[in-house]
LUMLOMI-773085 format. One record per residue (C-alpha): residue in three letters; x, y, z. Coordinates in steps of 0.001 Angstrom, whole numbers, padded with zeros to 6 digits, always signed. Layout:
! residues N
ALAXYZ/...
! end
This chain:
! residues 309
UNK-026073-010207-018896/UNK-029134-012342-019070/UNK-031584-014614-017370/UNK-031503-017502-019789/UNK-031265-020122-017555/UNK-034942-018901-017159/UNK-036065-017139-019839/UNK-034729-019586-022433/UNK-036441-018578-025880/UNK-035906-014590-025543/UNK-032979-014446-023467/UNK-031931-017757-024773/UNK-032337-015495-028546/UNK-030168-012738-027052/UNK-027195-014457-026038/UNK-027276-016294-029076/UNK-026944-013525-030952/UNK-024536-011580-028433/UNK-022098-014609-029098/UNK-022552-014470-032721/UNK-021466-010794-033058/UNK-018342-011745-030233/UNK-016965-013752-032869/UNK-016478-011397-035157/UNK-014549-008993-032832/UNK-012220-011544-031221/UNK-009976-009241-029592/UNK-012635-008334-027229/UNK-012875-010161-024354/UNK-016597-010788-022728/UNK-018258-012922-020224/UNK-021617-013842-019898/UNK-023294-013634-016161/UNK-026784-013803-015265/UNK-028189-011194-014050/UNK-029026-011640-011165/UNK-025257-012047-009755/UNK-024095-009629-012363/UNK-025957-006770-010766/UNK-025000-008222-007407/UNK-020932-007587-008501/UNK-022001-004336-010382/UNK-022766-002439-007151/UNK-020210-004653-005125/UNK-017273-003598-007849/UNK-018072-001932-010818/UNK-014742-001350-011352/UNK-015026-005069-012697/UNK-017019-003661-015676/UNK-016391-002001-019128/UNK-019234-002442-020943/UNK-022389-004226-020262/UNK-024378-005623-023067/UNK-028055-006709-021898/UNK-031941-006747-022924/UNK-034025-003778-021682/UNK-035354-004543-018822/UNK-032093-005610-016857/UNK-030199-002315-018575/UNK-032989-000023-016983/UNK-032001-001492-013417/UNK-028534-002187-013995/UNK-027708+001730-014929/UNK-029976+002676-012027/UNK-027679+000758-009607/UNK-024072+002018-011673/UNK-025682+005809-011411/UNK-026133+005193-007790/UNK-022577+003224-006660/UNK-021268+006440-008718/UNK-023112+009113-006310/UNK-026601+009389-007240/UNK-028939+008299-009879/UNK-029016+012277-010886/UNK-025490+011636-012413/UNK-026183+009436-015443/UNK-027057+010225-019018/UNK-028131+007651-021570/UNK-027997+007525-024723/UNK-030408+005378-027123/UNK-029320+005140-030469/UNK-030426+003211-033948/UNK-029761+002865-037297/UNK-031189+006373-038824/UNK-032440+008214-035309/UNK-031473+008847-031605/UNK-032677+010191-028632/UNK-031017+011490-025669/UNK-032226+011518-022103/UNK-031566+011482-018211/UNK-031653+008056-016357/UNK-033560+008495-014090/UNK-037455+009236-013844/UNK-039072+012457-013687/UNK-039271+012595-009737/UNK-042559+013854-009297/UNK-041990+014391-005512/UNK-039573+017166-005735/UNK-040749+018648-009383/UNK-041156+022561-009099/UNK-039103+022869-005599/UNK-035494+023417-007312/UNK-033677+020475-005703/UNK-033392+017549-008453/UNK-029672+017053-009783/UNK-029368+018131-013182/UNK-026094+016104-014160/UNK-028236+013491-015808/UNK-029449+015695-018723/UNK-026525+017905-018870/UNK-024477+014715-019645/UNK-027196+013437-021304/UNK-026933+016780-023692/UNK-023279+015987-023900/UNK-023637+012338-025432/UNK-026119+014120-027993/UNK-023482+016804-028657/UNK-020977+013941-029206/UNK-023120+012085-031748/UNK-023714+015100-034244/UNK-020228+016027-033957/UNK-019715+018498-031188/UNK-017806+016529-029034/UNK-015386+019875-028482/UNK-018812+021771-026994/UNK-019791+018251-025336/UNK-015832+018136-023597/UNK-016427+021473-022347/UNK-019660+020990-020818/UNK-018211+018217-018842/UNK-015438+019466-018000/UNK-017017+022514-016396/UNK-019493+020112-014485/UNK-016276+017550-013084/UNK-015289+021152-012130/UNK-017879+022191-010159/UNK-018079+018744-008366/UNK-014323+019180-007680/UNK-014915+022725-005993/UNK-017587+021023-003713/UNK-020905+022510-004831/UNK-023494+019902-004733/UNK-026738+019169-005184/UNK-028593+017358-001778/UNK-028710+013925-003285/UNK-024867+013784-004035/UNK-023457+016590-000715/UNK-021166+014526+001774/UNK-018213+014652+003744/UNK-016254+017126+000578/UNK-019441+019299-000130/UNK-018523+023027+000652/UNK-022260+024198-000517/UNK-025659+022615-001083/UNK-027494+024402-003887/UNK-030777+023751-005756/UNK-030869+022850-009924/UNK-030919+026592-010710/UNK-027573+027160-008512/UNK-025788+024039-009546/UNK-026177+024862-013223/UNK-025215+028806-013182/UNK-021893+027269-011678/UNK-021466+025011-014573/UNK-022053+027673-016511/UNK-019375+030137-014716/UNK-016695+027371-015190/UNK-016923+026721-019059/UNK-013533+026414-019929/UNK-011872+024975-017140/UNK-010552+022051-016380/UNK-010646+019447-012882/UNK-007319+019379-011498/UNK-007426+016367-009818/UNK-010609+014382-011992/UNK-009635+013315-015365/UNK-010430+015811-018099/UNK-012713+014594-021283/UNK-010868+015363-024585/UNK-013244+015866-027577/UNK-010840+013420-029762/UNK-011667+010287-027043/UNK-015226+011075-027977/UNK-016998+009534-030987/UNK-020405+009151-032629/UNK-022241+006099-032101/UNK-022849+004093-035377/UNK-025679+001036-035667/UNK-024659-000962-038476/UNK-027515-003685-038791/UNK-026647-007202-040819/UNK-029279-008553-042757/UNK-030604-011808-041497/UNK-032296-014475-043060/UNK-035514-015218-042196/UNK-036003-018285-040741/UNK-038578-020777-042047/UNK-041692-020851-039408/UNK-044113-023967-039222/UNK-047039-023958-036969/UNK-047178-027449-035082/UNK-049772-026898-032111/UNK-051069-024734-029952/UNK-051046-024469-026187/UNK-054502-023828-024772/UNK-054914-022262-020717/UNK-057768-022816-018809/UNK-058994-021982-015738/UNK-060118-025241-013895/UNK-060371-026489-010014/UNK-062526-029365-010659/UNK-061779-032934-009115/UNK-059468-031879-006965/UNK-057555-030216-009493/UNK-056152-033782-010550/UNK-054340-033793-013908/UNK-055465-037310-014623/UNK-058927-035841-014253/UNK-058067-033171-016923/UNK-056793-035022-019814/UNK-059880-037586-020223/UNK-062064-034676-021789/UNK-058990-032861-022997/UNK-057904-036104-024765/UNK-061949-036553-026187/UNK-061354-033214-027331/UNK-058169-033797-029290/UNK-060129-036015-032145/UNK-057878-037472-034262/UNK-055922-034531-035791/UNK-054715-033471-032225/UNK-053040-035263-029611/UNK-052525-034329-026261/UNK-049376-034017-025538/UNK-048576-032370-021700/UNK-050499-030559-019269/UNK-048388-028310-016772/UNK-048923-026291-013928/UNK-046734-023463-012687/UNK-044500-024453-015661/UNK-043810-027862-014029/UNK-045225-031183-016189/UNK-048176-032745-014380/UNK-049135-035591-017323/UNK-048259-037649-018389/UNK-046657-038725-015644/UNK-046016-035440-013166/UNK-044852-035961-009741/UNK-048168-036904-007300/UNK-046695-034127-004452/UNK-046766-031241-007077/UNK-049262-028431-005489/UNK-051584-027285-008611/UNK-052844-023937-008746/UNK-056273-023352-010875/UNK-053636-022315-014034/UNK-053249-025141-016966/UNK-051352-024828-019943/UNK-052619-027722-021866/UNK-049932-028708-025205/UNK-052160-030059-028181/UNK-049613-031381-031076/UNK-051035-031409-034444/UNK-050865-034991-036009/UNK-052306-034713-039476/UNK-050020-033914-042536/UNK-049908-030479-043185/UNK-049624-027407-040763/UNK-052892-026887-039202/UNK-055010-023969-040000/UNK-056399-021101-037916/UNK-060102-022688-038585/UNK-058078-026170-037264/UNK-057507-024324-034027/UNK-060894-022624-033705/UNK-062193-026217-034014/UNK-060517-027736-031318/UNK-061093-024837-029104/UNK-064836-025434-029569/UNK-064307-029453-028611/UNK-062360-028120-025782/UNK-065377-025360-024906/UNK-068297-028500-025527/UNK-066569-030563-022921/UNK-067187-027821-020740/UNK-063522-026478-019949/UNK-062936-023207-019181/UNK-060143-021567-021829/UNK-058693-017882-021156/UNK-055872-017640-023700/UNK-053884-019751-026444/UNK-050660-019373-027829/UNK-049373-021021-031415/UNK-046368-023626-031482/UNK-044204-022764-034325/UNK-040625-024219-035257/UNK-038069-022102-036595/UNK-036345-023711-039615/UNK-037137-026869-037819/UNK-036205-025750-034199/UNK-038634-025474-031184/UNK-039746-021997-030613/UNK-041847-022373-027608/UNK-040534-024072-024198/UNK-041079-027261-022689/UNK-042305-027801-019692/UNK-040445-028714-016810/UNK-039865-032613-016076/UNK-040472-032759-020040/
! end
């Protein structure tokens, strides 16, 4: 899952990549959703899922919402793994609210503990710890966030664990049982990459500005006189939407410009280049709070256009 019909350059780079690596495990079936509909049909059927590949930010929501349609965001572990290190942890926050008063669920670092035991090859110790817990779950002792219609007894953290801990070695009759030899480590095999070629060509320069009406005719005449003859003006937006040349007259602009300044004279420009233009930009009195380079990537665009461009 991504949002890459919005965020085009970094989620645009992730699915990329994600169908890169599909190709080379073609009996796999995937799908690509955005994610805002994919989180939508997550907690509407997750049953509909196996494994959900995404960026950060989505998989921090997206596992909050599959702990919950499970029974509680207490329930899930996580597991974050590299190359040569891993680390192991619950979920869900710390729940400052209800720290010290023995009521938080502690399924999400017990199974949490039992990916950990999994990856340094205990997954018999990690199958029994599980086991025990579906157990207890099974014989209706619950903690208050997951008790309903099947709970025989609420108990606190301290409670819920010493019955884990008195079923070690059973089984769930009626839950699947974990076996250790389903379980496996979780390997991170990185493939070298070559590094792209990277070319600065411009650099887009923001500015606060609510002069003239906040016309964007207004705002290119000095921005243009400040462009010399090494830069050229090439788009102002506003709100991400292109307001010259040639923006749509109805387009409301807020006090927010991203002004694009293309370099036009042989060879990449330098940071003193930049710093020059900035202090054209500053002499015709404009306002600048932030810049960002324009580089290509062997050849390719890395920055976005603006909308209407």
């Amino acid at each position: 899952m991504s949002k890459d019909n919005i965020m085009k350059l970094t989620d645009g780079l992730f699915h990329r990549v994600f169908d890169e690596v599909a190709a080379e495990y073609p009996d796999i079936g995937t799908e690509h959703q955005i994610v805002d509909i994919g989180a939508a049909r997550l907690g509407a059927r997750p049953e509909g899922f196996d494994v959900i590949v995404t960026l950060n930010l989505y998989g921090d929501i997206l596992s909050d919402i599959a702990s919950e349609v499970a029974g509680s965001v207490g329930l899930g572990g996580s597991a974050n793994v590299g190359p040569s290190m891993a680390m192991f942890e619950a979920v869900h926050g710390s729940a400052p609210d209800i720290a010290g008063q023995d009521k938080a669920n502690p399924s999400g670092l017990l199974n949490a503990a039992a990916l950990m035991l999994t990856h340094i090859g205990q997954g018999d110790v990690a199958a029994r710890l599980q086991n025990a817990w579906l157990r207890t779950l099974e014989d209706g002792i619950h903690t208050g966030d997951i008790a309903g219609p099947h709970t025989k007894e609420v108990v606190g953290t301290a409670a819920f664990a010493q019955a884990i801990i008195d079923r070690l070695g059973q089984e769930p009759g009626r839950l699947s049982a974990v076996r250790a030899e389903a379980a496996s480590r979780i390997e991170v095999h990185l493939t070298p990459r070559v590094r792209a070629t990277k070319a600065l060509v411009g650099v887009d320069v923001f500015l606060d500005w609510t002069a003239h009406e906040r016309h964007p005719g207004r705002l290119a005449e000095p921005l243009q006189a400040a462009a010399g003859e090494r830069w050229r003006l090439d788009m102002i937006s506003n709100r991400g939407v292109k307001v010259w040349p040639q923006g749509l007259p109805e387009t409301t602009c807020a006090d927010h410009w991203r002004c694009r300044f293309l370099w036009q004279a042989g060879d990449a420009p330098s940071h003193a280049d930049v710093l020059a233009l900035l202090g054209r930009v500053a002499g015709e009195g404009l306002d600048f709070v932030k810049t960002e380079h324009l580089f290509t990537f062997d050849g390719q665009p890395g920055y976005t256009a603006g909308q209407g461009q």
